[in-house]
C-alpha positions in Angstrom: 0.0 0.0 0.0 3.0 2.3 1.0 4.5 1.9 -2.7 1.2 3.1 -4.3 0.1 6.0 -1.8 3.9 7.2 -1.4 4.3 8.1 -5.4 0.3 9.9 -5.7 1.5 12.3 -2.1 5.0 12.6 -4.4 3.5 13.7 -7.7 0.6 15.7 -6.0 3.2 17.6 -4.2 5.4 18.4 -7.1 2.3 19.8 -8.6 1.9 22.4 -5.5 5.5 23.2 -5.6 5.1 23.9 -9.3 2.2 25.9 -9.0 4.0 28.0 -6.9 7.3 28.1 -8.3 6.2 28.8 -12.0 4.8 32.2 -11.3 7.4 33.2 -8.8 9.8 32.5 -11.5 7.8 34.6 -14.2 7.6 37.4 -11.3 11.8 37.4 -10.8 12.2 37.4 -14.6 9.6 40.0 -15.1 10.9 42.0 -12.1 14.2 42.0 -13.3 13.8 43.2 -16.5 11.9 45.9 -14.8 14.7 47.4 -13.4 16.6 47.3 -16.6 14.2 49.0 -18.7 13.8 51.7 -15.8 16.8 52.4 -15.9 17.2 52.6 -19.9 14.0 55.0 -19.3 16.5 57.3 -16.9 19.1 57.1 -19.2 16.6 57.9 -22.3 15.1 60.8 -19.8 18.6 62.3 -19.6 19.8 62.3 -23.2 16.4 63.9 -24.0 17.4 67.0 -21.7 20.7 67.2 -23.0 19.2 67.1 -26.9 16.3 69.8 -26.6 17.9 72.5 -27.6 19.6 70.8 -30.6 18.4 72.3 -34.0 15.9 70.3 -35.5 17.7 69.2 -38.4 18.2 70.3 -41.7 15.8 72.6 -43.7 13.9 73.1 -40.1 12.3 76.4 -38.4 14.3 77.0 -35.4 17.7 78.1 -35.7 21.1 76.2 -35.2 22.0 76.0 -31.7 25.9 76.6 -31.6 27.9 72.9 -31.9 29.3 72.8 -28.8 26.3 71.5 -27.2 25.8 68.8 -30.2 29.5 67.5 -29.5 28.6 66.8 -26.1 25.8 65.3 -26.4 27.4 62.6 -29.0 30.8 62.3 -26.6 28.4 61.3 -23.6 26.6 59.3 -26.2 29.8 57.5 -27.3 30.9 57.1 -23.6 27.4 55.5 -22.9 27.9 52.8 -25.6 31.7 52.1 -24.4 31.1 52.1 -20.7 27.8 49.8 -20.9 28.1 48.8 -24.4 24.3 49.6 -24.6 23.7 51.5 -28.9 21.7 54.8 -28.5 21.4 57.7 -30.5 19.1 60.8 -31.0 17.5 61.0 -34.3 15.4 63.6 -36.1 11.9 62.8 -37.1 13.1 62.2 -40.5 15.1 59.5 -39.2 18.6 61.1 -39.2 20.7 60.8 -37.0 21.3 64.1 -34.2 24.2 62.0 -32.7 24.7 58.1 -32.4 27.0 56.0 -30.9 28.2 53.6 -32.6 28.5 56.0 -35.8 26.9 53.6 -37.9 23.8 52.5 -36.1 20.7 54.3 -37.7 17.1 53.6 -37.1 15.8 50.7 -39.7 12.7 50.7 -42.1 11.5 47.7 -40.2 11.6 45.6 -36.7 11.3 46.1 -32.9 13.5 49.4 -32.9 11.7 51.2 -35.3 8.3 50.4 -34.0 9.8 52.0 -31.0 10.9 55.6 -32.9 7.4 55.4 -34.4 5.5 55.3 -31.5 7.5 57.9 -29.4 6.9 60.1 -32.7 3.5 60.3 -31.4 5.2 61.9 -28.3 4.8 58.7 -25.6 7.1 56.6 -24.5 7.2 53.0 -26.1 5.8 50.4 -24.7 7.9 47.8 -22.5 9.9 45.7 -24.2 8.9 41.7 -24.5 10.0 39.5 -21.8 13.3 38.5 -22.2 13.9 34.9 -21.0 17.2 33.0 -20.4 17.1 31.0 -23.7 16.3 34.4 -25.8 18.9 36.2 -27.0 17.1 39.4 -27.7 17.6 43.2 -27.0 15.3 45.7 -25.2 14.8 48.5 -27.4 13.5 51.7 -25.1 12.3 54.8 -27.2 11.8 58.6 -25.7 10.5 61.3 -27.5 12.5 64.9 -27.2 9.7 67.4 -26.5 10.3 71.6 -27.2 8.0 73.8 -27.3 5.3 71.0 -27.1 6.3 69.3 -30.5 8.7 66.1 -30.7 11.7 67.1 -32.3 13.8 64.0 -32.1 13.7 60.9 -30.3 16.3 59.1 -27.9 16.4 54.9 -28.7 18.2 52.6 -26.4 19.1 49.3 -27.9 20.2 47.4 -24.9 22.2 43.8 -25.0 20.6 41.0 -22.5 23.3 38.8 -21.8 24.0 40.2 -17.8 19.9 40.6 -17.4 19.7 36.8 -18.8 22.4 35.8 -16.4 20.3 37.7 -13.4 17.4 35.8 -14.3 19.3 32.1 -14.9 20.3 32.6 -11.1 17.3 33.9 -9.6 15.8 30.8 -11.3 18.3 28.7 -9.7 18.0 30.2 -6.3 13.9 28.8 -6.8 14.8 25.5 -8.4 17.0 24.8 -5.3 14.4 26.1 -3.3 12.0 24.0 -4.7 14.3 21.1 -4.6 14.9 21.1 -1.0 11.3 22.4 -0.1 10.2 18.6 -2.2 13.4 16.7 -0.2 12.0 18.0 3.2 7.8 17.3 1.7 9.1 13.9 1.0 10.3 12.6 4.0 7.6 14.2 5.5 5.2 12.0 3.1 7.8 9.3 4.1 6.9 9.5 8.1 3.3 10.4 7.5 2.7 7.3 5.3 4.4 4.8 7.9 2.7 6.5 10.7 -0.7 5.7 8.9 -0.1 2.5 7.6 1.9 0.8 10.5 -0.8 -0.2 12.2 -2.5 -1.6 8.8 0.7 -3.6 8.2 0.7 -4.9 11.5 -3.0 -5.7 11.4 -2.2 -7.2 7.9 0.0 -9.7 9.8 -1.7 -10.2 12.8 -5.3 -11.1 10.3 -2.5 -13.8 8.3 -1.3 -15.2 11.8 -4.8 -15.9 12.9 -5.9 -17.3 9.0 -2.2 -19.7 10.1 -3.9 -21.0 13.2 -1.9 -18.4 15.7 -5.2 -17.6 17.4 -3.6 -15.9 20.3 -2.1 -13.0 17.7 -3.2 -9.6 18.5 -2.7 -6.5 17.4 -1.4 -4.0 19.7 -3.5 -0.3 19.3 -0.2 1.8 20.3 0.2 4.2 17.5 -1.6 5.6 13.7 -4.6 7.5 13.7 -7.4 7.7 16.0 -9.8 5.4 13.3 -7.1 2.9 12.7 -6.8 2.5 17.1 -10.1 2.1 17.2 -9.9 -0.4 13.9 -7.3 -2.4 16.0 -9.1 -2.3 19.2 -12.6 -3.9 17.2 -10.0 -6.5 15.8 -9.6 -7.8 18.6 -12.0 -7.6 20.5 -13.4 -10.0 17.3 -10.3 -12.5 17.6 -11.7 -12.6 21.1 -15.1 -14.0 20.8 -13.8 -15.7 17.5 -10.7 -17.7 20.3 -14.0 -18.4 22.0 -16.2 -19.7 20.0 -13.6 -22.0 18.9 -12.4 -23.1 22.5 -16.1 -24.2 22.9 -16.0 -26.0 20.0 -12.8 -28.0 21.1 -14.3 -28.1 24.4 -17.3 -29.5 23.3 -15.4 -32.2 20.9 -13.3 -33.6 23.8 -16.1 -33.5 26.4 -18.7 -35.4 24.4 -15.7 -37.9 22.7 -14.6 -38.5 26.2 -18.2 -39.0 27.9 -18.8 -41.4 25.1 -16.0 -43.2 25.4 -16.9 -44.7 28.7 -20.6 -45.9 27.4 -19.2 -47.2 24.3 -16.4 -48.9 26.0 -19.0 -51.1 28.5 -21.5 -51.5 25.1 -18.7 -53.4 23.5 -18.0 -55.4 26.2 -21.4 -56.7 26.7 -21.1 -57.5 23.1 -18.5 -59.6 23.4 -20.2 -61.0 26.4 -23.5 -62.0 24.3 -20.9 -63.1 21.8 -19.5 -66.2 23.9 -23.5 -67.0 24.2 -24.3 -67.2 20.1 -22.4 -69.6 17.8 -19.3 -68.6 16.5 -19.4 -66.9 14.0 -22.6 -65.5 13.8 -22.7 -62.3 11.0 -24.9 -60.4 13.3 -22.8 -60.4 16.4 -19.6 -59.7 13.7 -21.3 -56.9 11.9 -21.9 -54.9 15.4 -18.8 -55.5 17.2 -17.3 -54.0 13.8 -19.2 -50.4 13.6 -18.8 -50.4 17.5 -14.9 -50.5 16.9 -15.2 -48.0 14.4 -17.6 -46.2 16.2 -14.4 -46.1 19.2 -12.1 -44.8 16.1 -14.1 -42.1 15.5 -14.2 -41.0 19.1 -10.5 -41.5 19.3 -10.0 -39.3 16.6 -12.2 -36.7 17.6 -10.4 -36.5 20.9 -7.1 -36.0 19.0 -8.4 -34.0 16.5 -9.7 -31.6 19.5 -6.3 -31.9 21.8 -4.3 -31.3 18.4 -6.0 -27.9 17.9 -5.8 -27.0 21.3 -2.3 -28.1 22.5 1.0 -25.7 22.3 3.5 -26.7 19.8 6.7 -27.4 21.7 8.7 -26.2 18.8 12.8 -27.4 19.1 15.4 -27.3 16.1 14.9 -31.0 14.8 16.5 -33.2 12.3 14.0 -33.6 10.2 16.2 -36.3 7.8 16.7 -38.2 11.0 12.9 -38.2 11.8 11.6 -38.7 8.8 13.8 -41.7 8.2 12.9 -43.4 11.5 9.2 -43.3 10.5 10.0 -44.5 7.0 11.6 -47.4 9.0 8.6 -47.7 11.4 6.1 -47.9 8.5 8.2 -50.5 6.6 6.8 -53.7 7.7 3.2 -52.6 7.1 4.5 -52.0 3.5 5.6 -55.3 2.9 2.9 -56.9 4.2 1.0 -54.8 1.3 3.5 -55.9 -1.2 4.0 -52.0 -1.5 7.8 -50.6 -2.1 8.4 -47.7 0.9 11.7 -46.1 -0.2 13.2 -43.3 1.7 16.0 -40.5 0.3 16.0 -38.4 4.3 19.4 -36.3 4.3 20.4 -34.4 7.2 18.3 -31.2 7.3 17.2 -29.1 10.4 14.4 -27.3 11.1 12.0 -26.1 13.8 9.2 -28.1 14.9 7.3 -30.3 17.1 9.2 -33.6 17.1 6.2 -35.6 18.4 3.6 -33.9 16.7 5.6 -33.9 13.6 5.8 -37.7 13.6 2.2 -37.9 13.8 2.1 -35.9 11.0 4.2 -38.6 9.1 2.7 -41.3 10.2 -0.7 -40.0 8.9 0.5 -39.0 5.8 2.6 -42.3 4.9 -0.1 -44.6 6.6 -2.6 -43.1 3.3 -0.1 -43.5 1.0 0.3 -47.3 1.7 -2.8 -48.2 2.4 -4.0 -46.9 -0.7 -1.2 -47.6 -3.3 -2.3 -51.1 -4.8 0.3 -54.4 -4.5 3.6 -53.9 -6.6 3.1 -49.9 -6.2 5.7 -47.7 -4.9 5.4 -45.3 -2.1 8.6 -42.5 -1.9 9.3 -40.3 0.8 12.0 -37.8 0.2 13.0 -35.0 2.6 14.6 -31.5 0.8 15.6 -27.9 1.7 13.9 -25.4 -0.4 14.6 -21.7 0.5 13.7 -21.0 4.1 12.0 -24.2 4.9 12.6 -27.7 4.9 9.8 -30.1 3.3 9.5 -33.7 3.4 7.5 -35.1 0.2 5.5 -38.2 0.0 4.5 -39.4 -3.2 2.7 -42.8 -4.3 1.1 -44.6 -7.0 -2.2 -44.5 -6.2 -5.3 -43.4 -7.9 -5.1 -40.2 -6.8 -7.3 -37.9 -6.6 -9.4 -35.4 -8.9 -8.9 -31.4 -9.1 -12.4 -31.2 -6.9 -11.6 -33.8 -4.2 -8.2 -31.9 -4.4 -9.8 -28.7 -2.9 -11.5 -31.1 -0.1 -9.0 -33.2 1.1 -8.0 -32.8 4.8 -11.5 -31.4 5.9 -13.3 -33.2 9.1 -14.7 -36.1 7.9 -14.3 -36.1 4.4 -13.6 -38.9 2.1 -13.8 -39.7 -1.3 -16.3 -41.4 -2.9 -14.2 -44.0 -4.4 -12.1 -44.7 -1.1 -15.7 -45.4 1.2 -15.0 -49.0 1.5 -11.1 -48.3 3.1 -10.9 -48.5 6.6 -10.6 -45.1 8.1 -12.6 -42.2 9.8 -12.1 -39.2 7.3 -10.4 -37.3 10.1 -6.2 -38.7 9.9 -5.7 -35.8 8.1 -7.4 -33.2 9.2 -5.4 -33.7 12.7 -2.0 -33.7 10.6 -2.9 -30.3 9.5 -3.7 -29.3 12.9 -0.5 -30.7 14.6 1.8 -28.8 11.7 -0.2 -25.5 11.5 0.3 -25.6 15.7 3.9 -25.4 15.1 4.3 -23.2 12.3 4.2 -25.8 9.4 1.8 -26.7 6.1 0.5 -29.7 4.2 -0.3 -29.5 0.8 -1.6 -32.0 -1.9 -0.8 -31.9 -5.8 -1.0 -34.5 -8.5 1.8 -37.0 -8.9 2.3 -38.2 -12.5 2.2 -40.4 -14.0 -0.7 -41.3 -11.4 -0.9 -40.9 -7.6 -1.0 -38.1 -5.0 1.9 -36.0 -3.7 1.6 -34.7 -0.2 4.2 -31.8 1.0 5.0 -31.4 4.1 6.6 -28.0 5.5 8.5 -26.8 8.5 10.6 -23.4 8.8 14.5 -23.9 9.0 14.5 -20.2 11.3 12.5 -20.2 14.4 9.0 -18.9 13.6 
């Protein structure tokens, strides 16, 4: 959840920071040029006081006013352009030139500086230049008309470089993008802390719900930290894994209770069958028939009780050899094998891992039993223990019928057993206790297909203490 959430607070952040930072960047660029063109306005401004009482050009009304003061105007002119390298001159309304500097600048038929001399010919000053951006290497052209007598005589145009005022603005523009940059460092691990105080209590109650799916009933989560709904989330958890511990303690409770009060009468029926027994000729079907399903019937009641103590009992979890063990009860289950006529071949290196030595061997015995008892004469049964990764799995395969994708999904529940199988001695519930004695300590069973034909049961235990 923290990889999807973390990326949409990332992006949506960049957007504010953007937001903000794209005008504030137009504003410094705009704001900087602003001081540039000012100050071409002041500089206009003054070369318009010093040209005001320069004739006004050839063939005009007003007399010649002596050179001296023309000469001065074009040395501060030529000064300007050296000193700042900015061109400006002062040209008549005709377009010629009062005084320039360089001496060969004049005002063209066409373009940005000429749209300037027109306009201040209508005696305003022109317009702000465009904007000029780092990546445009334009001038700023700034126009002022010389005003005597209330008639524009000349006009003063500035035709400014923009290399320093690009510069200005690359910086400024820096300044923000590092701004922004550490402004997004700091929102991140902010978004970093907020996200794992919100979702460390969903992380824990993510394990907690997959430790009580495993069988950990007593799992909890503990309400310590996150936001006030996610507490109270944790709290209603469980206070549900409660009741849910209860219901199922009950259950169990209920399971032994009646398996074990049954036991008793049970026990004296099937004596005072074999008590009527001695009375009836041997062999009578009858008597045979009922002192059989009262023998199962005391199966069933044994398994129950197991079934119960197996889901209620602690695992006693210790680091085990599980080649050693597994071999042992490949040795144990032999001579049932052969009496079946069925091959039981083990492959049980040494391997460790943690689990429940007795309840473990259970397990094995429950698994193998079912293997031999229903792999037909001159079959093979093969039990073959493995590391893989983290855990260390024991796998029993035989050659069998097997069993079909749908008993697949039902195999191991209470009581179940397949259709074809009905007539095979057994109460439906051998397995249903193995997965109760491995999920108590940490382990699995699972059940694939074996090809050519047969049933391959896995059994898992962790290598690392769970």
């Amino acid at each position: 959840m923290r990889a999807r959430l973390l990326p949409l607070l990332i992006v949506l952040l960049a957007a504010v920071l953007l937001a903000l930072g794209v005008p504030l960047a137009v504003s410094v660029a705009a704001a900087q040029q602003q001081k540039v063109v000012v100050d071409r306005i002041d500089d206009t401004a003054r070369f318009a006081a010093l040209a005001q009482f320069v004739a006004d050009g050839p063939g005009g009304t007003r007399p010649t006013v002596p050179g001296e003061r023309r000469e001065t105007l074009r040395r501060e002119l030529v000064s300007y352009y050296g000193v700042y390298g900015i061109r400006a001159g002062v040209f008549f309304r005709n377009g010629s030139a009062m005084a320039n500097a360089p001496a060969d600048w004049s005002v063209p038929r066409t373009g940005e500086v000429r749209e300037a001399f027109d306009e201040a010919l209508l005696s305003r000053r022109s317009h702000d230049p465009r904007q000029a951006w780092p990546w445009d290497e334009r001038r700023l052209v700034v126009a002022s008309p010389v005003i005597r007598d209330g008639d524009v005589v000349a006009v003063v145009v500035t035709d400014s470089p923009t290399g320093a005022l690009r510069s200005r603005i690359l910086r400024g523009w820096l300044l923000i993008g590092a701004g922004e940059i550490a402004a997004m460092l700091l929102a991140v691990g902010a978004a970093l802390r907020l996200t794992g105080w919100v979702l460390r209590p969903v992380r824990v109650l993510d394990a907690t719900t997959h430790d009580i799916a495993t069988g950990r009933l007593k799992s909890r989560v503990a309400a310590a930290g996150g936001p006030p709904e996610l507490r109270r989330l944790a709290r209603s958890f469980n206070e549900m894994a409660d009741n849910v511990e209860d219901v199922l303690e009950q259950q169990r409770a209920f399971v032994a209770d009646a398996s074990h009060q049954l036991r008793n009468p049970l026990s004296a029926l099937l004596l005072r069958i074999e008590l009527l027994a001695l009375e009836l000729p041997e062999g009578n079907e009858e008597i045979a028939s009922v002192r059989t399903e009262g023998k199962r019937l005391a199966q069933v009641l044994d398994d129950l009780l197991d079934l119960a103590l197996a889901e209620h009992a602690e695992a006693d979890l210790a680091l085990t050899d599980i080649g050693a063990l597994t071999e042992e009860r490949v040795a144990a289950w032999s001579p049932a094998a052969d009496a079946q006529k069925v091959r039981l071949a083990g492959e049980c290196p040494p391997t460790t891992g943690w689990a429940d030595p007795i309840a473990l061997s259970s397990a094995l015995d429950a698994v193998i039993d079912n293997a031999v008892k229903f792999t037909p004469e001159g079959g093979t049964v093969e039990v073959t223990v493995a590391c893989d990764g983290d855990t260390a799995t024991v796998v029993v395969t035989d050659t069998g019928p097997g069993l079909t994708d749908e008993e697949l999904v039902r195999v191991g529940d209470r009581f179940w057993r397949s259709g074809r199988h009905q007539n095979v001695k057994g109460s439906g519930l051998g397995l249903s206790i193995t997965r109760a004695l491995l999920t108590a300590a940490g382990g699995t069973i699972d059940y694939a297909h074996h090809e050519p034909r047969g049933l391959r049961v896995t059994v898992r235990v962790p290598r690392h203490h769970p």
